[in-house]
C-alpha positions as CSV (number, residue, x, y, z in Angstrom):
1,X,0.0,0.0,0.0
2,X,1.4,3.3,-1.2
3,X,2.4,5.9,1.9
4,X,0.1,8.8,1.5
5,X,0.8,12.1,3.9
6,X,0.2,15.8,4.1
7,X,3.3,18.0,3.5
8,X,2.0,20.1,6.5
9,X,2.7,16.9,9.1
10,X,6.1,16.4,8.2
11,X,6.4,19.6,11.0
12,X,6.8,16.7,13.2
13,X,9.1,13.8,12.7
14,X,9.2,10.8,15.7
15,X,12.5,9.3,16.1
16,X,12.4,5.8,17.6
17,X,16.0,4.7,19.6
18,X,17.0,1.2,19.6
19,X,18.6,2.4,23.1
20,X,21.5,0.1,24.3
21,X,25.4,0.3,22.9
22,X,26.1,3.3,21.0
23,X,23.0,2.8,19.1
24,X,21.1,6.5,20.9
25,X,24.4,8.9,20.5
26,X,24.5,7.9,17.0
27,X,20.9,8.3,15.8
28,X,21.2,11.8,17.9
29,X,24.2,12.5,15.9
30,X,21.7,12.1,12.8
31,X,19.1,13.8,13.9
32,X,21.2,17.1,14.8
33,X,22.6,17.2,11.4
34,X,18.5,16.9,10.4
35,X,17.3,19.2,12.5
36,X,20.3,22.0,11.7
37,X,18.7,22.1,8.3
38,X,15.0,21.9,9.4
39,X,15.1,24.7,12.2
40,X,11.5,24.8,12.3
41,X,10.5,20.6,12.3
42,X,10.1,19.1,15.7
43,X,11.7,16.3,16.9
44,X,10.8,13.7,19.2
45,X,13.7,11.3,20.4
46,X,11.9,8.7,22.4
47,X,14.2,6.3,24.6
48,X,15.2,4.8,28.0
49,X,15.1,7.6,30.5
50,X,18.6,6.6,31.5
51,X,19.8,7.0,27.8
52,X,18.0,10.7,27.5
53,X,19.5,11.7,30.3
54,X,22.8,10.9,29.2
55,X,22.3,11.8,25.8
56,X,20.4,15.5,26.9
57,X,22.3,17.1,29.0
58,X,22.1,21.3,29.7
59,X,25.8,21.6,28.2
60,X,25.3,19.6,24.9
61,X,21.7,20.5,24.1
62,X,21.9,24.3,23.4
63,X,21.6,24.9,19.4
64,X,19.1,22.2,19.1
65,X,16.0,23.3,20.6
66,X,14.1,21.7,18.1
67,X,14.7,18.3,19.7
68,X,12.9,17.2,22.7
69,X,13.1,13.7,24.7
70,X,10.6,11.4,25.5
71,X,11.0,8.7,27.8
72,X,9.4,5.3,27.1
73,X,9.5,2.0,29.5
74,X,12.2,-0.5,29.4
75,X,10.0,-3.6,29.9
76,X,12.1,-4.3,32.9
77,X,8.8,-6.0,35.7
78,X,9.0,-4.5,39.0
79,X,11.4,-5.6,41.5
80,X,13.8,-6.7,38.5
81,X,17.2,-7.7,39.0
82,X,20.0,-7.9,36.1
83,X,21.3,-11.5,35.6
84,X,24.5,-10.8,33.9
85,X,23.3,-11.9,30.4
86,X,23.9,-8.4,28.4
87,X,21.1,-9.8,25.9
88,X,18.1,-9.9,28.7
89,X,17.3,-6.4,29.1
90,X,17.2,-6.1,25.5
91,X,14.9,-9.1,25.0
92,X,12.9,-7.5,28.0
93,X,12.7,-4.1,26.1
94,X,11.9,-5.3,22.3
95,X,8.5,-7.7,23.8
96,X,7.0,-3.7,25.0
97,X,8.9,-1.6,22.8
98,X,5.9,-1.1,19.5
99,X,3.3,-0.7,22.8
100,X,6.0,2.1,24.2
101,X,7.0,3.7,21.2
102,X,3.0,4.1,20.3
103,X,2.4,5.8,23.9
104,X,5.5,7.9,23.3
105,X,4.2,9.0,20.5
106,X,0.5,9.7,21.7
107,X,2.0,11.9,24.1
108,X,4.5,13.9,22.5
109,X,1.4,14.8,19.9
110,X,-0.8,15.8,22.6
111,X,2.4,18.5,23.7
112,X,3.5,19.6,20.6
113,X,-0.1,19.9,19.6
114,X,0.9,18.2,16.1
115,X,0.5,14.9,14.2
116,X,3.6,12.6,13.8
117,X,4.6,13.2,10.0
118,X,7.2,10.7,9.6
119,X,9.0,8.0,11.6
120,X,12.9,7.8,11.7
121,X,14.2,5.3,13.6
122,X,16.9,2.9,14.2
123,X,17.0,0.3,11.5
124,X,16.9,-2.6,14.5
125,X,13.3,-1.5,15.1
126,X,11.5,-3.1,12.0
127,X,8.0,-3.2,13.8
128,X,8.4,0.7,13.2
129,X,8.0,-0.1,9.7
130,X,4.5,-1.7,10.8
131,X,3.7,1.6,13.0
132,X,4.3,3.9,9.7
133,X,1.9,2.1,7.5
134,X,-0.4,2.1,9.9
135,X,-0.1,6.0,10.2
136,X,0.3,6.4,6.9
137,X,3.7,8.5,7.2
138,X,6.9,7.9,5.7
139,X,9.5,5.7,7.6
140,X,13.5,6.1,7.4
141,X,15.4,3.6,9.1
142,X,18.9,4.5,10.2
143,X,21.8,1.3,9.9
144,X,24.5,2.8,12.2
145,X,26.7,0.0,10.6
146,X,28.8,-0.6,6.9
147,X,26.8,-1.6,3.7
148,X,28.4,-5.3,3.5
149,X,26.6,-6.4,7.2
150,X,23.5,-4.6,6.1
151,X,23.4,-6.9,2.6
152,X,23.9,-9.7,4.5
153,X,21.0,-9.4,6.6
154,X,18.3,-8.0,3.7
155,X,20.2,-11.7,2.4
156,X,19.5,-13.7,5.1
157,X,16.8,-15.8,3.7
158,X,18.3,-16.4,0.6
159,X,21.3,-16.9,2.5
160,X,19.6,-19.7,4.3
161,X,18.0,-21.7,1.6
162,X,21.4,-21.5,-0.1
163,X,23.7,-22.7,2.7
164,X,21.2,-25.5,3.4
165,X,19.7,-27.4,6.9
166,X,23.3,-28.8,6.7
167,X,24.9,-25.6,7.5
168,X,28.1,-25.7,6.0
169,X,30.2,-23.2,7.3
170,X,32.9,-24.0,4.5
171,X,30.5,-22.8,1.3
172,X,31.4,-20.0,-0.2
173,X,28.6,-17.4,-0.9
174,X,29.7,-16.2,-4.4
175,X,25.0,-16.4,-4.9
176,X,25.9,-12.7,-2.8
177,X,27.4,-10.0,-4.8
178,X,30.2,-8.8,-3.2
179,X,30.8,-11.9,-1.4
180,X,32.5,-14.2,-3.4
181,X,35.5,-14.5,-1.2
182,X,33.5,-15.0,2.0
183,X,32.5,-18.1,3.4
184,X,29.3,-18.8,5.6
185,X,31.2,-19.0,8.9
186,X,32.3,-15.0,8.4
187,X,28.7,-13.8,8.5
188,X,27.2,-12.2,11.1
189,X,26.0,-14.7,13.9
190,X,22.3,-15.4,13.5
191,X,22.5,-15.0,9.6
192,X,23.1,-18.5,8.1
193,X,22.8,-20.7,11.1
194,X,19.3,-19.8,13.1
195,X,19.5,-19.3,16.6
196,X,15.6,-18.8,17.5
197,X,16.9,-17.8,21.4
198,X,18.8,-14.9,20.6
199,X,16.7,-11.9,20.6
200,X,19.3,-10.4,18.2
201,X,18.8,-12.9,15.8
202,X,15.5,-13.0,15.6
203,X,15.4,-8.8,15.4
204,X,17.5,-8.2,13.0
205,X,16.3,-11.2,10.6
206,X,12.6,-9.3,10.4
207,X,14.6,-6.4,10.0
208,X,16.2,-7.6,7.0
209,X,12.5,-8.7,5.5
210,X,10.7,-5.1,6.7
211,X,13.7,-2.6,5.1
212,X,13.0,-3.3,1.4
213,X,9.4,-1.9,2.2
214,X,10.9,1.6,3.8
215,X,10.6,4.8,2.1
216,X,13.9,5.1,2.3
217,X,17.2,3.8,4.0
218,X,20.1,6.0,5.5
219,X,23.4,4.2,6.4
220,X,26.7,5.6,8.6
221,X,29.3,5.1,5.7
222,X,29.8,6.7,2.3
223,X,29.5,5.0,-1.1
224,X,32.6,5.0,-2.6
225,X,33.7,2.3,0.1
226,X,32.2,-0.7,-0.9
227,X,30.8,0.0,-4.8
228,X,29.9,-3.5,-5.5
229,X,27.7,-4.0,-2.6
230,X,26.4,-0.1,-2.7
231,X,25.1,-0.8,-6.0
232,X,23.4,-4.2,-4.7
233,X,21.2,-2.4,-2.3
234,X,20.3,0.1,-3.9
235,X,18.8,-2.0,-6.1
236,X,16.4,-3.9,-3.0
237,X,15.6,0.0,-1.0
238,X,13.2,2.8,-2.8
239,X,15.8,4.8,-1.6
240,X,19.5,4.2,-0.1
241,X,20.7,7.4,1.4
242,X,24.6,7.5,2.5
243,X,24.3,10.3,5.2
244,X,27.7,9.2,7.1
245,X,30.8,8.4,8.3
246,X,29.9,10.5,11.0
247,X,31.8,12.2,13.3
248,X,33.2,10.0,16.7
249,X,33.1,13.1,18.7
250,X,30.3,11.8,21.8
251,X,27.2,13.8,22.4
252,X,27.5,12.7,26.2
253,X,30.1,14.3,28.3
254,X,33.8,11.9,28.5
255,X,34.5,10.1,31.9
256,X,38.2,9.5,30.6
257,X,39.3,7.5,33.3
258,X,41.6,5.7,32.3
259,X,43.6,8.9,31.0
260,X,43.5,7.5,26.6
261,X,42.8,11.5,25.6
262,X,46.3,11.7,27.2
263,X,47.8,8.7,25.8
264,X,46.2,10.3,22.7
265,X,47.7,13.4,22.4
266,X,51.4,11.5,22.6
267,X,50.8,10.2,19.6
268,X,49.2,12.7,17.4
269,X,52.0,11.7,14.4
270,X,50.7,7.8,14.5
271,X,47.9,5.8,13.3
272,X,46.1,4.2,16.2
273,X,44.2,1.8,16.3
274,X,40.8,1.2,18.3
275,X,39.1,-2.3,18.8
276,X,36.3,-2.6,20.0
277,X,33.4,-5.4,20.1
278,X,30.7,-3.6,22.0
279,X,29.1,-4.4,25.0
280,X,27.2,-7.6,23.5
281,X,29.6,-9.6,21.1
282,X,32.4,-11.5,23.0
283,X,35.7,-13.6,21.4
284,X,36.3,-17.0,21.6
285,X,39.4,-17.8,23.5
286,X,41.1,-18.6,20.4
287,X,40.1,-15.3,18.8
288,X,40.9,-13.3,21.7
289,X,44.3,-14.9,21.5
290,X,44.9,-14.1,17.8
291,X,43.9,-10.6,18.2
292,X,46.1,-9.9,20.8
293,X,49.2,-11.5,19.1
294,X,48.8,-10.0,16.1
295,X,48.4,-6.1,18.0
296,X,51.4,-7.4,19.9
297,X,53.6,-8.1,16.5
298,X,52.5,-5.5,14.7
299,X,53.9,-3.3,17.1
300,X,51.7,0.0,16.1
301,X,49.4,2.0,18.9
302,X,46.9,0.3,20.0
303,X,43.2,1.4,22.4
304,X,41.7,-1.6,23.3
305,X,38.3,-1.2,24.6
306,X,38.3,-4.7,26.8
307,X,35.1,-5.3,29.2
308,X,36.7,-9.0,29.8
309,X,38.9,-10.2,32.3
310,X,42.3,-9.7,31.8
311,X,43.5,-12.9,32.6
312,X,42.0,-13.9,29.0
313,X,45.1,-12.5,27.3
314,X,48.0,-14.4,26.7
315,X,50.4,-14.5,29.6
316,X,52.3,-11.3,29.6
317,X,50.7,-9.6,27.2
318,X,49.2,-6.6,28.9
319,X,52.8,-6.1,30.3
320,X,54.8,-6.1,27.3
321,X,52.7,-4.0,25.8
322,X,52.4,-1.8,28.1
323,X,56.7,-1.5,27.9
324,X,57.0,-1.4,23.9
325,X,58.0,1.6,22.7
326,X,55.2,1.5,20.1
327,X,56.1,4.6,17.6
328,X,59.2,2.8,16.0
Protein backbone atom coordinates (compact mmCIF):
# COMPACT_ATOMS: atom_id res chain seq x y z
CA UNK A 1 0.00 0.00 0.00
CA UNK A 2 1.40 3.26 -1.21
CA UNK A 3 2.40 5.86 1.90
CA UNK A 4 0.13 8.79 1.46
CA UNK A 5 0.80 12.09 3.91
CA UNK A 6 0.16 15.83 4.14
CA UNK A 7 3.34 17.96 3.55
CA UNK A 8 2.03 20.12 6.54
CA UNK A 9 2.68 16.86 9.14
CA UNK A 10 6.07 16.40 8.20
CA UNK A 11 6.41 19.56 10.96
CA UNK A 12 6.83 16.73 13.18
CA UNK A 13 9.10 13.81 12.68
CA UNK A 14 9.16 10.79 15.66
CA UNK A 15 12.50 9.31 16.12
CA UNK A 16 12.40 5.79 17.61
CA UNK A 17 15.98 4.70 19.62
CA UNK A 18 17.00 1.24 19.65
CA UNK A 19 18.62 2.43 23.13
CA UNK A 20 21.54 0.08 24.35
CA UNK A 21 25.44 0.33 22.87
CA UNK A 22 26.13 3.31 20.98
CA UNK A 23 22.99 2.79 19.10
CA UNK A 24 21.09 6.46 20.86
CA UNK A 25 24.35 8.90 20.45
CA UNK A 26 24.54 7.89 16.99
CA UNK A 27 20.92 8.29 15.84
CA UNK A 28 21.17 11.80 17.89
CA UNK A 29 24.16 12.50 15.94
CA UNK A 30 21.66 12.14 12.75
CA UNK A 31 19.06 13.82 13.89
CA UNK A 32 21.24 17.11 14.82
CA UNK A 33 22.65 17.23 11.42
CA UNK A 34 18.53 16.90 10.37
CA UNK A 35 17.28 19.25 12.52
CA UNK A 36 20.31 22.00 11.66
CA UNK A 37 18.69 22.13 8.30
CA UNK A 38 14.97 21.88 9.35
CA UNK A 39 15.14 24.70 12.23
CA UNK A 40 11.47 24.79 12.34
CA UNK A 41 10.49 20.65 12.33
CA UNK A 42 10.14 19.07 15.70
CA UNK A 43 11.69 16.29 16.86
CA UNK A 44 10.81 13.71 19.19
CA UNK A 45 13.70 11.34 20.42
CA UNK A 46 11.85 8.68 22.36
CA UNK A 47 14.23 6.31 24.62
CA UNK A 48 15.15 4.79 28.04
CA UNK A 49 15.05 7.61 30.55
CA UNK A 50 18.64 6.65 31.46
CA UNK A 51 19.82 7.04 27.80
CA UNK A 52 17.99 10.66 27.47
CA UNK A 53 19.55 11.72 30.31
CA UNK A 54 22.80 10.92 29.23
CA UNK A 55 22.26 11.81 25.76
CA UNK A 56 20.40 15.50 26.93
CA UNK A 57 22.34 17.07 29.00
CA UNK A 58 22.15 21.28 29.71
CA UNK A 59 25.78 21.60 28.18
CA UNK A 60 25.34 19.64 24.88
CA UNK A 61 21.72 20.49 24.11
CA UNK A 62 21.90 24.26 23.42
CA UNK A 63 21.61 24.85 19.41
CA UNK A 64 19.08 22.23 19.06
CA UNK A 65 15.97 23.28 20.65
CA UNK A 66 14.14 21.69 18.10
CA UNK A 67 14.75 18.35 19.70
CA UNK A 68 12.89 17.16 22.72
CA UNK A 69 13.14 13.65 24.66
CA UNK A 70 10.56 11.37 25.49
CA UNK A 71 10.95 8.73 27.80
CA UNK A 72 9.40 5.26 27.06
CA UNK A 73 9.55 1.99 29.48
CA UNK A 74 12.21 -0.53 29.42
CA UNK A 75 9.99 -3.56 29.94
CA UNK A 76 12.09 -4.35 32.93
CA UNK A 77 8.76 -6.00 35.71
CA UNK A 78 9.05 -4.47 39.05
CA UNK A 79 11.36 -5.63 41.53
CA UNK A 80 13.81 -6.71 38.49
CA UNK A 81 17.16 -7.72 39.02
CA UNK A 82 20.01 -7.85 36.13
CA UNK A 83 21.28 -11.54 35.61
CA UNK A 84 24.50 -10.83 33.87
CA UNK A 85 23.27 -11.94 30.44
CA UNK A 86 23.85 -8.42 28.44
CA UNK A 87 21.09 -9.83 25.93
CA UNK A 88 18.09 -9.94 28.67
CA UNK A 89 17.26 -6.39 29.08
CA UNK A 90 17.20 -6.12 25.45
CA UNK A 91 14.90 -9.14 24.96
CA UNK A 92 12.89 -7.51 27.96
CA UNK A 93 12.67 -4.07 26.05
CA UNK A 94 11.94 -5.34 22.27
CA UNK A 95 8.55 -7.70 23.84
CA UNK A 96 6.95 -3.75 24.99
CA UNK A 97 8.86 -1.61 22.83
CA UNK A 98 5.90 -1.06 19.46
CA UNK A 99 3.34 -0.75 22.77
CA UNK A 100 6.01 2.12 24.24
CA UNK A 101 7.01 3.70 21.24
CA UNK A 102 3.03 4.07 20.31
CA UNK A 103 2.37 5.76 23.94
CA UNK A 104 5.49 7.95 23.31
CA UNK A 105 4.24 9.04 20.51
CA UNK A 106 0.52 9.74 21.71
CA UNK A 107 2.01 11.93 24.05
CA UNK A 108 4.54 13.87 22.50
CA UNK A 109 1.38 14.80 19.91
CA UNK A 110 -0.79 15.75 22.65
CA UNK A 111 2.41 18.49 23.75
CA UNK A 112 3.54 19.58 20.61
CA UNK A 113 -0.12 19.91 19.56
CA UNK A 114 0.90 18.16 16.14
CA UNK A 115 0.48 14.93 14.17
CA UNK A 116 3.63 12.65 13.80
CA UNK A 117 4.60 13.17 10.02
CA UNK A 118 7.19 10.71 9.57
CA UNK A 119 8.97 7.98 11.59
CA UNK A 120 12.91 7.85 11.74
CA UNK A 121 14.16 5.29 13.65
CA UNK A 122 16.91 2.89 14.17
CA UNK A 123 16.97 0.33 11.54
CA UNK A 124 16.94 -2.58 14.49
CA UNK A 125 13.29 -1.50 15.12
CA UNK A 126 11.48 -3.08 12.03
CA UNK A 127 8.04 -3.17 13.84
CA UNK A 128 8.40 0.74 13.23
CA UNK A 129 8.04 -0.09 9.72
CA UNK A 130 4.47 -1.70 10.82
CA UNK A 131 3.74 1.64 12.99
CA UNK A 132 4.29 3.89 9.70
CA UNK A 133 1.86 2.14 7.53
CA UNK A 134 -0.41 2.14 9.90
CA UNK A 135 -0.05 5.98 10.21
CA UNK A 136 0.26 6.38 6.92
CA UNK A 137 3.70 8.48 7.16
CA UNK A 138 6.91 7.91 5.69
CA UNK A 139 9.47 5.72 7.65
CA UNK A 140 13.53 6.10 7.37
CA UNK A 141 15.35 3.63 9.12
CA UNK A 142 18.91 4.51 10.25
CA UNK A 143 21.84 1.26 9.86
CA UNK A 144 24.51 2.83 12.15
CA UNK A 145 26.66 0.03 10.61
CA UNK A 146 28.85 -0.64 6.89
CA UNK A 147 26.83 -1.58 3.66
CA UNK A 148 28.40 -5.26 3.52
CA UNK A 149 26.55 -6.40 7.21
CA UNK A 150 23.48 -4.60 6.05
CA UNK A 151 23.36 -6.85 2.61
CA UNK A 152 23.92 -9.75 4.48
CA UNK A 153 20.98 -9.42 6.65
CA UNK A 154 18.30 -8.02 3.67
CA UNK A 155 20.22 -11.71 2.37
CA UNK A 156 19.51 -13.74 5.14
CA UNK A 157 16.83 -15.77 3.72
CA UNK A 158 18.27 -16.42 0.61
CA UNK A 159 21.27 -16.92 2.47
CA UNK A 160 19.65 -19.74 4.30
CA UNK A 161 17.97 -21.66 1.63
CA UNK A 162 21.44 -21.54 -0.13
CA UNK A 163 23.69 -22.73 2.69
CA UNK A 164 21.21 -25.45 3.43
CA UNK A 165 19.70 -27.37 6.86
CA UNK A 166 23.34 -28.82 6.71
CA UNK A 167 24.94 -25.63 7.46
CA UNK A 168 28.11 -25.69 6.01
CA UNK A 169 30.24 -23.19 7.28
CA UNK A 170 32.93 -23.97 4.52
CA UNK A 171 30.45 -22.78 1.29
CA UNK A 172 31.41 -19.99 -0.24
CA UNK A 173 28.63 -17.39 -0.88
CA UNK A 174 29.70 -16.16 -4.35
CA UNK A 175 25.01 -16.36 -4.88
CA UNK A 176 25.90 -12.74 -2.80
CA UNK A 177 27.38 -10.02 -4.83
CA UNK A 178 30.20 -8.85 -3.20
CA UNK A 179 30.80 -11.91 -1.36
CA UNK A 180 32.48 -14.21 -3.39
CA UNK A 181 35.49 -14.54 -1.17
CA UNK A 182 33.47 -15.04 1.98
CA UNK A 183 32.53 -18.14 3.36
CA UNK A 184 29.31 -18.78 5.60
CA UNK A 185 31.20 -19.04 8.91
CA UNK A 186 32.35 -15.05 8.36
CA UNK A 187 28.71 -13.84 8.46
CA UNK A 188 27.23 -12.23 11.12
CA UNK A 189 25.96 -14.72 13.88
CA UNK A 190 22.33 -15.36 13.47
CA UNK A 191 22.48 -15.01 9.55
CA UNK A 192 23.09 -18.46 8.08
CA UNK A 193 22.77 -20.67 11.11
CA UNK A 194 19.33 -19.76 13.09
CA UNK A 195 19.55 -19.32 16.59
CA UNK A 196 15.60 -18.85 17.50
CA UNK A 197 16.88 -17.80 21.39
CA UNK A 198 18.84 -14.95 20.63
CA UNK A 199 16.69 -11.90 20.64
CA UNK A 200 19.32 -10.44 18.18
CA UNK A 201 18.84 -12.88 15.80
CA UNK A 202 15.51 -12.97 15.60
CA UNK A 203 15.38 -8.81 15.42
CA UNK A 204 17.46 -8.20 12.96
CA UNK A 205 16.25 -11.20 10.58
CA UNK A 206 12.57 -9.28 10.39
CA UNK A 207 14.63 -6.45 10.02
CA UNK A 208 16.18 -7.63 6.96
CA UNK A 209 12.55 -8.73 5.54
CA UNK A 210 10.68 -5.14 6.67
CA UNK A 211 13.71 -2.60 5.11
CA UNK A 212 12.99 -3.34 1.44
CA UNK A 213 9.37 -1.94 2.19
CA UNK A 214 10.88 1.62 3.75
CA UNK A 215 10.63 4.79 2.09
CA UNK A 216 13.86 5.10 2.30
CA UNK A 217 17.16 3.85 3.99
CA UNK A 218 20.06 5.99 5.53
CA UNK A 219 23.44 4.24 6.42
CA UNK A 220 26.67 5.56 8.60
CA UNK A 221 29.33 5.10 5.70
CA UNK A 222 29.77 6.69 2.33
CA UNK A 223 29.50 4.95 -1.09
CA UNK A 224 32.55 4.98 -2.56
CA UNK A 225 33.66 2.31 0.10
CA UNK A 226 32.19 -0.71 -0.92
CA UNK A 227 30.84 0.02 -4.78
CA UNK A 228 29.93 -3.52 -5.49
CA UNK A 229 27.69 -4.04 -2.57
CA UNK A 230 26.40 -0.11 -2.73
CA UNK A 231 25.12 -0.76 -5.96
CA UNK A 232 23.42 -4.23 -4.70
CA UNK A 233 21.20 -2.39 -2.31
CA UNK A 234 20.26 0.14 -3.88
CA UNK A 235 18.77 -2.02 -6.13
CA UNK A 236 16.44 -3.90 -3.02
CA UNK A 237 15.61 0.01 -1.03
CA UNK A 238 13.15 2.78 -2.81
CA UNK A 239 15.85 4.84 -1.61
CA UNK A 240 19.47 4.21 -0.12
CA UNK A 241 20.75 7.36 1.36
CA UNK A 242 24.64 7.53 2.54
CA UNK A 243 24.30 10.30 5.21
CA UNK A 244 27.71 9.24 7.11
CA UNK A 245 30.82 8.36 8.34
CA UNK A 246 29.91 10.51 11.00
CA UNK A 247 31.75 12.22 13.28
CA UNK A 248 33.25 10.02 16.74
CA UNK A 249 33.14 13.11 18.68
CA UNK A 250 30.33 11.75 21.84
CA UNK A 251 27.17 13.81 22.45
CA UNK A 252 27.52 12.74 26.21
CA UNK A 253 30.08 14.35 28.35
CA UNK A 254 33.81 11.87 28.47
CA UNK A 255 34.51 10.08 31.88
CA UNK A 256 38.23 9.46 30.57
CA UNK A 257 39.31 7.51 33.28
CA UNK A 258 41.62 5.67 32.26
CA UNK A 259 43.61 8.87 30.96
CA UNK A 260 43.48 7.45 26.63
CA UNK A 261 42.83 11.46 25.56
CA UNK A 262 46.33 11.72 27.24
CA UNK A 263 47.75 8.65 25.79
CA UNK A 264 46.21 10.33 22.68
CA UNK A 265 47.68 13.45 22.44
CA UNK A 266 51.37 11.49 22.60
CA UNK A 267 50.79 10.17 19.61
CA UNK A 268 49.25 12.65 17.40
CA UNK A 269 51.97 11.68 14.38
CA UNK A 270 50.68 7.84 14.50
CA UNK A 271 47.86 5.84 13.29
CA UNK A 272 46.13 4.16 16.24
CA UNK A 273 44.17 1.84 16.35
CA UNK A 274 40.78 1.23 18.29
CA UNK A 275 39.15 -2.29 18.77
CA UNK A 276 36.34 -2.61 20.03
CA UNK A 277 33.41 -5.43 20.08
CA UNK A 278 30.71 -3.60 21.99
CA UNK A 279 29.08 -4.41 24.97
CA UNK A 280 27.19 -7.60 23.51
CA UNK A 281 29.60 -9.62 21.10
CA UNK A 282 32.35 -11.53 23.01
CA UNK A 283 35.67 -13.59 21.35
CA UNK A 284 36.30 -17.00 21.57
CA UNK A 285 39.45 -17.81 23.49
CA UNK A 286 41.14 -18.56 20.43
CA UNK A 287 40.13 -15.34 18.82
CA UNK A 288 40.87 -13.27 21.71
CA UNK A 289 44.27 -14.89 21.47
CA UNK A 290 44.87 -14.08 17.79
CA UNK A 291 43.94 -10.59 18.17
CA UNK A 292 46.09 -9.90 20.80
CA UNK A 293 49.17 -11.47 19.14
CA UNK A 294 48.78 -10.02 16.12
CA UNK A 295 48.37 -6.05 18.02
CA UNK A 296 51.45 -7.45 19.87
CA UNK A 297 53.59 -8.08 16.55
CA UNK A 298 52.47 -5.52 14.70
CA UNK A 299 53.92 -3.27 17.07
CA UNK A 300 51.73 -0.03 16.13
CA UNK A 301 49.38 2.01 18.93
CA UNK A 302 46.90 0.26 19.97
CA UNK A 303 43.20 1.40 22.37
CA UNK A 304 41.71 -1.63 23.27
CA UNK A 305 38.29 -1.22 24.62
CA UNK A 306 38.25 -4.73 26.80
CA UNK A 307 35.07 -5.34 29.20
CA UNK A 308 36.69 -8.97 29.79
CA UNK A 309 38.89 -10.20 32.29
CA UNK A 310 42.34 -9.73 31.76
CA UNK A 311 43.50 -12.94 32.60
CA UNK A 312 42.01 -13.92 29.04
CA UNK A 313 45.11 -12.48 27.31
CA UNK A 314 48.02 -14.38 26.71
CA UNK A 315 50.38 -14.52 29.63
CA UNK A 316 52.28 -11.26 29.56
CA UNK A 317 50.69 -9.56 27.23
CA UNK A 318 49.22 -6.58 28.94
CA UNK A 319 52.84 -6.06 30.31
CA UNK A 320 54.77 -6.07 27.35
CA UNK A 321 52.74 -3.96 25.81
CA UNK A 322 52.45 -1.83 28.10
CA UNK A 323 56.67 -1.46 27.89
CA UNK A 324 57.02 -1.42 23.90
CA UNK A 325 58.04 1.58 22.72
CA UNK A 326 55.22 1.46 20.10
CA UNK A 327 56.14 4.57 17.64
CA UNK A 328 59.23 2.79 16.05
Amino acid sequence: MPIMYHKACTQHVAVLVFPFASHPGTLLHFIRIISAMAPDVKFSFLSLAKSNSSLFTESNSKGFENIKPYNVWDGLPRGYAFSGNPLEPIDLFLKVAPGSFKKGIEEAEAEIGQKVGCLISDAFLWFAGEMAEEMQVPWVPLWTSGQRSLLAHVGTDVIREKVGASGDKDQTLDFLPGFSAFHASDLPEGVAFENSESPIAVMVHKMGQKLPQATAVAINSFQDIDLEVVFELKKRFHKFLHVGPFSLTPTAPIHDEHGCLEWLDKHKRASVAYVSFGSIAKLAPHELAALAEALEEGRFPFIWSFRGNEKDFPEGFVERTNQMDLEK
